[in-house]
Residue frames as a rotation matrix with the C-alpha (Angstrom) as fourth column:
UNK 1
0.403 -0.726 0.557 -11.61
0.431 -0.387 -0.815 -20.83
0.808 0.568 0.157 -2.15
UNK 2
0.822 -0.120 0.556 -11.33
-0.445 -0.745 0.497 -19.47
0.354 -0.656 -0.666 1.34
UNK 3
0.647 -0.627 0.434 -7.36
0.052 0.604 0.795 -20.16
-0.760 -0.492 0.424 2.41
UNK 4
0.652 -0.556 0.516 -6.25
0.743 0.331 -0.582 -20.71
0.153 0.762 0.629 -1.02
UNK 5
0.169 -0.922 -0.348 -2.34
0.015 -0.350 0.937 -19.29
-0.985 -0.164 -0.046 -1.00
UNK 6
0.593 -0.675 0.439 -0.56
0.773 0.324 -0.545 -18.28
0.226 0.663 0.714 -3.82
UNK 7
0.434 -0.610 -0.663 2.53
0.469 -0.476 0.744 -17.03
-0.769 -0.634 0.080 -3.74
UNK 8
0.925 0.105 0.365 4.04
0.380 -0.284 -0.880 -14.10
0.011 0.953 -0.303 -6.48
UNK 9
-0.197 -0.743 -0.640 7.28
0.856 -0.449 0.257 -12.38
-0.478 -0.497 0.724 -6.85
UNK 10
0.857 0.513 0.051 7.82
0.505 -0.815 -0.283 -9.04
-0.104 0.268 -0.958 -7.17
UNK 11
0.225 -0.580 0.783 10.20
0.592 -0.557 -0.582 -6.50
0.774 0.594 0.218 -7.44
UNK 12
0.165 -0.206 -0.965 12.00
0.978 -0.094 0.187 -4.61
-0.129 -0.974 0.186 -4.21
UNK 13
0.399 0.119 0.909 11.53
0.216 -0.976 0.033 -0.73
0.891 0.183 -0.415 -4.59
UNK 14
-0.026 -0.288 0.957 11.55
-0.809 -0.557 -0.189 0.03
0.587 -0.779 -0.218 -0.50
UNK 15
-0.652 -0.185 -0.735 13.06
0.119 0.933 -0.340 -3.67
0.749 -0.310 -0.586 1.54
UNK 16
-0.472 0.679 0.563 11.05
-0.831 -0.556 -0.026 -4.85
0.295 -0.480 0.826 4.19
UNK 17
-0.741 0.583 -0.333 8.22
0.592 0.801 0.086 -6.89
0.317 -0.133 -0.939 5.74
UNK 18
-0.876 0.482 -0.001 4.51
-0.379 -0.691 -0.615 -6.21
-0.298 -0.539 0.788 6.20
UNK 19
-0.854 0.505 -0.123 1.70
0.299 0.670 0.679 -7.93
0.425 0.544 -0.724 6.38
UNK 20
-0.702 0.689 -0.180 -2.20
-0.041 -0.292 -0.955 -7.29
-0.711 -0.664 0.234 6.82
UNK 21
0.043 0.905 0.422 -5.49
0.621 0.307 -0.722 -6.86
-0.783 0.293 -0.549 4.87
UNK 22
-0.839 -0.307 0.448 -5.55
0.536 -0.607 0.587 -5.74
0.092 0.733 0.674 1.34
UNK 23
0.335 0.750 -0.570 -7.06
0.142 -0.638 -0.756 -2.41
-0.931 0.173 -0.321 0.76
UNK 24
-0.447 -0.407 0.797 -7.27
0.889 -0.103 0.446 -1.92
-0.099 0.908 0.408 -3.35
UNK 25
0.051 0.342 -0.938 -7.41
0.100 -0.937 -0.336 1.61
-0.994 -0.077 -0.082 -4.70
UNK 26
0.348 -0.030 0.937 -8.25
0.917 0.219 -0.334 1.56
-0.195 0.975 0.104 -8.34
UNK 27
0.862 0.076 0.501 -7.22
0.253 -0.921 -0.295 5.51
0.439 0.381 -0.813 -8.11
UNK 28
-0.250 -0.967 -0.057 -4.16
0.599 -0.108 -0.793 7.30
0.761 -0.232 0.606 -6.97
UNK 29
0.644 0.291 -0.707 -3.65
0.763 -0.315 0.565 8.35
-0.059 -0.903 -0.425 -3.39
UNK 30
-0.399 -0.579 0.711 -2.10
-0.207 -0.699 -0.684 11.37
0.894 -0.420 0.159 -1.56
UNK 31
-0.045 0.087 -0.995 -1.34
0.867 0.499 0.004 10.64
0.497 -0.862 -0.098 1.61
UNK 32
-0.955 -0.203 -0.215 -1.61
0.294 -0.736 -0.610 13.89
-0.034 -0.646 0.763 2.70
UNK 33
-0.363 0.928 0.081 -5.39
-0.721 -0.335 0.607 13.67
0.590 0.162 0.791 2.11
UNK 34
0.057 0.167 -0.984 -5.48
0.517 0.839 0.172 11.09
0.854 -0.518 -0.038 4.80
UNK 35
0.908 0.335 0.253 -6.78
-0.144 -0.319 0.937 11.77
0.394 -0.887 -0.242 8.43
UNK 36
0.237 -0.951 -0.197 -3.31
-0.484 0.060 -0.873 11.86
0.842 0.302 -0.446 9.81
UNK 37
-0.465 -0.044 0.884 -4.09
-0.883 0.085 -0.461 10.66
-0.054 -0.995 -0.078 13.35
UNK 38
0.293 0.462 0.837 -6.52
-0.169 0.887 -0.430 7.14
-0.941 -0.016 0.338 11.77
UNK 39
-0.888 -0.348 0.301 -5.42
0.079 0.530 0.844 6.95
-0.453 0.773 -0.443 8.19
UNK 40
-0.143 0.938 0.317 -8.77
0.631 0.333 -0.701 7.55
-0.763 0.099 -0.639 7.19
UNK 41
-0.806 -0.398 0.439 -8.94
0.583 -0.402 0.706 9.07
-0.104 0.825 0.556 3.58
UNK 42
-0.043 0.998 -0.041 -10.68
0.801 0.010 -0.599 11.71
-0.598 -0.059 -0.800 3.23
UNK 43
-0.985 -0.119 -0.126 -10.03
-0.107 -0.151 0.983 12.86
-0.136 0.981 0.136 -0.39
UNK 44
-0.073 0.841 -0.537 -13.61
-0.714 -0.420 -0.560 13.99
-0.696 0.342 0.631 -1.73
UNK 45
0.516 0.363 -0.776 -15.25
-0.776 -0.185 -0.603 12.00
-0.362 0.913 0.186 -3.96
UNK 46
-0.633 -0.605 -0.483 -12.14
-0.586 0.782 -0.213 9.06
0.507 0.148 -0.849 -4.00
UNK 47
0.179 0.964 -0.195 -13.19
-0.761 0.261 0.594 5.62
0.624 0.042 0.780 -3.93
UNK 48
0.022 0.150 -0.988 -12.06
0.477 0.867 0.142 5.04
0.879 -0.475 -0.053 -0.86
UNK 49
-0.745 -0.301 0.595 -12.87
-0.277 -0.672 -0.687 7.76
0.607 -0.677 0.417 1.04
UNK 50
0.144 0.521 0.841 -13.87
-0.935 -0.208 0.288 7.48
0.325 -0.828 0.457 4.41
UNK 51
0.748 -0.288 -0.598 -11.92
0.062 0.927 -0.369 4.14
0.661 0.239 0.711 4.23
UNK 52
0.712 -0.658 0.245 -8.60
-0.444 -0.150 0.883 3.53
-0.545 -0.738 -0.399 6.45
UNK 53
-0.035 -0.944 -0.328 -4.88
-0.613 0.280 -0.739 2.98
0.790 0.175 -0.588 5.25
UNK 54
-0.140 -0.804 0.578 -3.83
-0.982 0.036 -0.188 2.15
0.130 -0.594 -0.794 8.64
UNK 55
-0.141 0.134 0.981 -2.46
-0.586 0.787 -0.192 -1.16
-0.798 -0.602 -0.032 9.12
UNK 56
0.678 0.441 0.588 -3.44
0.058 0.765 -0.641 -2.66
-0.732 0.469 0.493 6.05
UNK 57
-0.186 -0.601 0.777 -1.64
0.638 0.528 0.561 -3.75
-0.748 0.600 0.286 2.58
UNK 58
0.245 0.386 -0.889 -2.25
-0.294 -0.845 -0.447 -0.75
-0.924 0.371 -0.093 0.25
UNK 59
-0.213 -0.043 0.976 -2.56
0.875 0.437 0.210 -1.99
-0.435 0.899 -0.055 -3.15
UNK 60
0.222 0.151 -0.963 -2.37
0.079 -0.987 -0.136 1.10
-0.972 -0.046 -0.231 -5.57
UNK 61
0.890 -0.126 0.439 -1.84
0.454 0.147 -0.879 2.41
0.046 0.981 0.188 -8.95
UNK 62
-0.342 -0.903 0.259 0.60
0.769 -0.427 -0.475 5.31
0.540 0.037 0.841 -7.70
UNK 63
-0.205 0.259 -0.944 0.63
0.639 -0.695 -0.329 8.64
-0.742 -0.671 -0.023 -5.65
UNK 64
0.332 0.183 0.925 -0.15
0.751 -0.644 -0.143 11.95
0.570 0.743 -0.351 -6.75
UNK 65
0.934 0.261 -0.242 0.58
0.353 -0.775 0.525 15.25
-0.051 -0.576 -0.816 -5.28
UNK 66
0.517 -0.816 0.260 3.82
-0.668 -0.574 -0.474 17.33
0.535 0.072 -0.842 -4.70
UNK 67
-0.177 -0.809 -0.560 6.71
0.130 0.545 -0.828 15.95
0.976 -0.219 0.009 -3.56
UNK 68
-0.888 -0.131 0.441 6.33
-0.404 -0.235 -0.884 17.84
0.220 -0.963 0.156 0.11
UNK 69
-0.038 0.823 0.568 2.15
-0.980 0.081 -0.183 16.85
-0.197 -0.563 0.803 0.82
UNK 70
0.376 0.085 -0.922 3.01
-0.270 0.963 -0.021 13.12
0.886 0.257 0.385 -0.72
UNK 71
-0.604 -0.551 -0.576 6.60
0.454 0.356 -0.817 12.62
0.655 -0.755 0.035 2.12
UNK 72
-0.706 -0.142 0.694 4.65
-0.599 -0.403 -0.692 14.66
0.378 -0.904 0.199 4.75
UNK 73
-0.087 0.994 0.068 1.61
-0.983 -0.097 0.156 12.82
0.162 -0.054 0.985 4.72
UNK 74
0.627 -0.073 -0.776 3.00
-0.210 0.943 -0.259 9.62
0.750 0.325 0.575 4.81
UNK 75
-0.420 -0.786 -0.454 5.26
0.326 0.336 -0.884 10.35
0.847 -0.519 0.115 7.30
UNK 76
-0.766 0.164 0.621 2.91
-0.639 -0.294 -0.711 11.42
0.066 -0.942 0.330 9.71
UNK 77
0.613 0.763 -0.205 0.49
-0.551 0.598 0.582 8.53
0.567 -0.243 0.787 9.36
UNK 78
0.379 -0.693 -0.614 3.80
0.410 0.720 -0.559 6.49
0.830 -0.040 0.557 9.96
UNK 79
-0.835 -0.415 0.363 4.95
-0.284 -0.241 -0.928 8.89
0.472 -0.878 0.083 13.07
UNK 80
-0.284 0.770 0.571 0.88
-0.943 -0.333 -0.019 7.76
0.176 -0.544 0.821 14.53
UNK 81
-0.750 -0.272 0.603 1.22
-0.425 0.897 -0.125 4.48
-0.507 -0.350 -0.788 13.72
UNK 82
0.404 0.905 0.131 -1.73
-0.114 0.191 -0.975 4.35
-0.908 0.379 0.180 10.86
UNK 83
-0.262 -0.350 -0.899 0.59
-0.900 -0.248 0.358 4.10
-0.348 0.903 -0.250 7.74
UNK 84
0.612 0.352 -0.708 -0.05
-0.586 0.803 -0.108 1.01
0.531 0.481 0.698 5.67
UNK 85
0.741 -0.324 0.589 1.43
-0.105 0.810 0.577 -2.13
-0.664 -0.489 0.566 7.04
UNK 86
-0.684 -0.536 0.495 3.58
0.486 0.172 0.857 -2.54
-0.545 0.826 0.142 2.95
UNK 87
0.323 0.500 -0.804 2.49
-0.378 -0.711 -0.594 -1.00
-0.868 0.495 -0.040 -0.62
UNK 88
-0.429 -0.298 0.853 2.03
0.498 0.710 0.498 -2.43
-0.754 0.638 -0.156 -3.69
UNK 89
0.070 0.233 -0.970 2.14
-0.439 -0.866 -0.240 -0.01
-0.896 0.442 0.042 -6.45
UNK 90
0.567 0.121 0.815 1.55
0.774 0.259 -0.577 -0.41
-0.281 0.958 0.054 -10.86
UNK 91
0.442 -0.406 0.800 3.41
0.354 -0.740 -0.571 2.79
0.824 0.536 -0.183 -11.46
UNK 92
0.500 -0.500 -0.707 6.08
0.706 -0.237 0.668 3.93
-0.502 -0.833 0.234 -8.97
UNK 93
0.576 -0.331 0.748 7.29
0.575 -0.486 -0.658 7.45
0.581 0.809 -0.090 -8.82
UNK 94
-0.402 -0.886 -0.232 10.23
0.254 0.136 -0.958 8.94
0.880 -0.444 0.170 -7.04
UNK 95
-0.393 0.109 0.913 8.22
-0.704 -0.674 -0.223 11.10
0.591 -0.731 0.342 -4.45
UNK 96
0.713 0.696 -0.090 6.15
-0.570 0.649 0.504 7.95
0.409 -0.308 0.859 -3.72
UNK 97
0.360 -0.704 -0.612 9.84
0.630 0.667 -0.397 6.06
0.688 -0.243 0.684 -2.97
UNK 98
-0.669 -0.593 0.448 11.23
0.106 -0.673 -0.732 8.80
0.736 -0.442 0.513 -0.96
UNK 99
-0.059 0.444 0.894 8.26
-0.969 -0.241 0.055 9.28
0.240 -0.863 0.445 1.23
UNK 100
0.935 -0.015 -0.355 8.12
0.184 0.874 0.449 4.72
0.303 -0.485 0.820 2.21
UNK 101
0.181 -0.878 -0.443 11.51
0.330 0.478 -0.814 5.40
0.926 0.001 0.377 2.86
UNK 102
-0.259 0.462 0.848 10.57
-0.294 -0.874 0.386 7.92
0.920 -0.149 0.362 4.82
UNK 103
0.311 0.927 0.209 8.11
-0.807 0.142 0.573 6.06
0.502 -0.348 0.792 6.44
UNK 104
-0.722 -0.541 0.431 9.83
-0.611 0.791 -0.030 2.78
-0.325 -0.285 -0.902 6.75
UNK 105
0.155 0.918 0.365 7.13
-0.494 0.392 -0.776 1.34
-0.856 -0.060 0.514 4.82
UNK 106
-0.443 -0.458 0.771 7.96
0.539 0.551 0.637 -1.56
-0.717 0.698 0.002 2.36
UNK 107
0.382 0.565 -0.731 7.24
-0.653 -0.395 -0.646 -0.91
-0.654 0.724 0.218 -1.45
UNK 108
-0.401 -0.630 0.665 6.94
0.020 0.720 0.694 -2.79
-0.916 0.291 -0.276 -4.05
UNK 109
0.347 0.507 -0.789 5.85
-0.926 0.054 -0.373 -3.62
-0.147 0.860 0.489 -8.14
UNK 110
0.015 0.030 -0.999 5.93
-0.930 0.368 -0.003 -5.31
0.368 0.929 0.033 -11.01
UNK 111
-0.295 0.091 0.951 4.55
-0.508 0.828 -0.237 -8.57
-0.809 -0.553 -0.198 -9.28
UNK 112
-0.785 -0.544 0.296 4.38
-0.089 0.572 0.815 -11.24
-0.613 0.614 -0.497 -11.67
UNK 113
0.084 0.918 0.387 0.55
0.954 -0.187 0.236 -11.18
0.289 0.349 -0.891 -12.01
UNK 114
-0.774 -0.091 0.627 -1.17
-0.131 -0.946 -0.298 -8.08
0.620 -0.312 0.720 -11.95
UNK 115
-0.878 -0.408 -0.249 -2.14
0.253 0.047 -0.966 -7.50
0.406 -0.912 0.062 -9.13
UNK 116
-0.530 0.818 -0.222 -5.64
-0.835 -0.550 -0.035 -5.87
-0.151 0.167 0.974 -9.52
UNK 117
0.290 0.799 -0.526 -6.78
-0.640 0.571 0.514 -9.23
0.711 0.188 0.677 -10.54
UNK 118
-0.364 -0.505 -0.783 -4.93
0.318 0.723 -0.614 -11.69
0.875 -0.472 -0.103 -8.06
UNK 119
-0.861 -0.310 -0.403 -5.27
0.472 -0.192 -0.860 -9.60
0.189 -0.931 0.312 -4.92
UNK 120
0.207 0.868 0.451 -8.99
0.405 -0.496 0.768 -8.25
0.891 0.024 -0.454 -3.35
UNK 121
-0.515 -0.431 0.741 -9.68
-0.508 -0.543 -0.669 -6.23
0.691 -0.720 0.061 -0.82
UNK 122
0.574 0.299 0.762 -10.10
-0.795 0.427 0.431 -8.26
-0.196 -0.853 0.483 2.68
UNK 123
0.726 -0.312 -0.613 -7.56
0.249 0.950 -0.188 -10.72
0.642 -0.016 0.767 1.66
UNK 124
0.768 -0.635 0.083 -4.61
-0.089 0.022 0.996 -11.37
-0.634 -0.772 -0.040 4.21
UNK 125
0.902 -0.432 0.001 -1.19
0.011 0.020 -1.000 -10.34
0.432 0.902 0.023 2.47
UNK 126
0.587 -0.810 0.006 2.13
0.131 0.102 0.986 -10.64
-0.799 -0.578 0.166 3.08
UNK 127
0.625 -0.726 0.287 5.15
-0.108 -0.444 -0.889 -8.51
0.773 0.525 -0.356 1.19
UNK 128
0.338 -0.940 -0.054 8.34
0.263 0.039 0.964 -9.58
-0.904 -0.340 0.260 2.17
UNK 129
0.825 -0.230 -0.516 10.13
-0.495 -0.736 -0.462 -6.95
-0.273 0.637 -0.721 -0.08
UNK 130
-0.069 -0.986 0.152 13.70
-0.932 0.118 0.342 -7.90
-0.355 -0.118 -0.927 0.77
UNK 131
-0.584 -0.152 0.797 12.98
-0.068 0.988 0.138 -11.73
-0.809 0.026 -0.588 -0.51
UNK 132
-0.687 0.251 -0.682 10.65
-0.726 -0.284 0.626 -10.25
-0.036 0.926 0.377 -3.69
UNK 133
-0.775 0.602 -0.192 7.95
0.323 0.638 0.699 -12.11
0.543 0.480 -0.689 -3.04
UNK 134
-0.577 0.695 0.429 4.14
-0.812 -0.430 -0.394 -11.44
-0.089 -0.576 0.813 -1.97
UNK 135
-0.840 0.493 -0.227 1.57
0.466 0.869 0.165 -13.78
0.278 0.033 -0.960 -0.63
UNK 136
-0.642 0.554 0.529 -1.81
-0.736 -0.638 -0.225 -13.76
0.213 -0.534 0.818 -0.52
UNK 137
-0.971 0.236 0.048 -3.89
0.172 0.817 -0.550 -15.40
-0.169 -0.525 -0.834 1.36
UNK 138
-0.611 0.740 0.280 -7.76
-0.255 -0.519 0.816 -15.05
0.749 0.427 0.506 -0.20
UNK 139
-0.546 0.703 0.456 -10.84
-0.516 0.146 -0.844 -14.49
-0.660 -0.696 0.282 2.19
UNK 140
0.102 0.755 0.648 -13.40
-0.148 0.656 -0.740 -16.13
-0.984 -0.020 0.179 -0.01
């Protein structure tokens, strides 16, 4: 199975391109619980703390937090250069759009499959927002 491509479409939330390794978070994030200098989450007790954002394909249910510790936190992984590469969300909510814009970090949903089953972490993805479609490329 290693290689196997498929391609989905998806829905354009924040346009874009970004590709990199998927990281899946069966929980909602706040980026402002992220190491702002590595991206490294370090939310107690979440299952993916002590994990890294940066660089990779964040696969997600949705944010959480206020509106100010959701956009700052995101924008300062994104001013270090550790923000996700794109974001693929199940439940998008405005603070979560306002801070990728923010960021300059694609976003996207409603991908044709869901996304939880199609997409592990360590596969190679690719969200081209602006063209609504996501590939993924599966590691094994």
């Amino acid at each position: 199975m290693r290689g196997l491509e498929v391609t989905l479409k998806c829905h354009k939330i924040v346009g874009g391109y970004g590709e990199g390794e998927a990281l899946i978070s069966h929980e909602p994030i706040c980026f402002y619980l992220t190491n702002p200098k590595t991206g490294i989450i370090r939310e107690k007790g979440h299952e993916l703390e002590g994990k890294s954002v940066a660089n990779k394909v964040l696969i997600f249910p949705s944010g959480k937090a206020s509106s100010v510790v959701q956009i700052d936190g995101l924008f300062k992984l994104a001013s270090n250069g550790v923000a996700p590469k794109a974001m693929i969300v199940k439940d998008v909510e405005t603070v979560l759009i306002v801070s990728a814009v923010i960021a300059n970090v694609p976003l996207v949903d409603r991908l044709e499959k869901d996304p939880f089953h199609i997409i592990h972490t360590g596969d190679f993805v690719k969200v081209n927002a602006d063209e609504g479609k996501v590939t993924v490329i599966k590691s094994s």
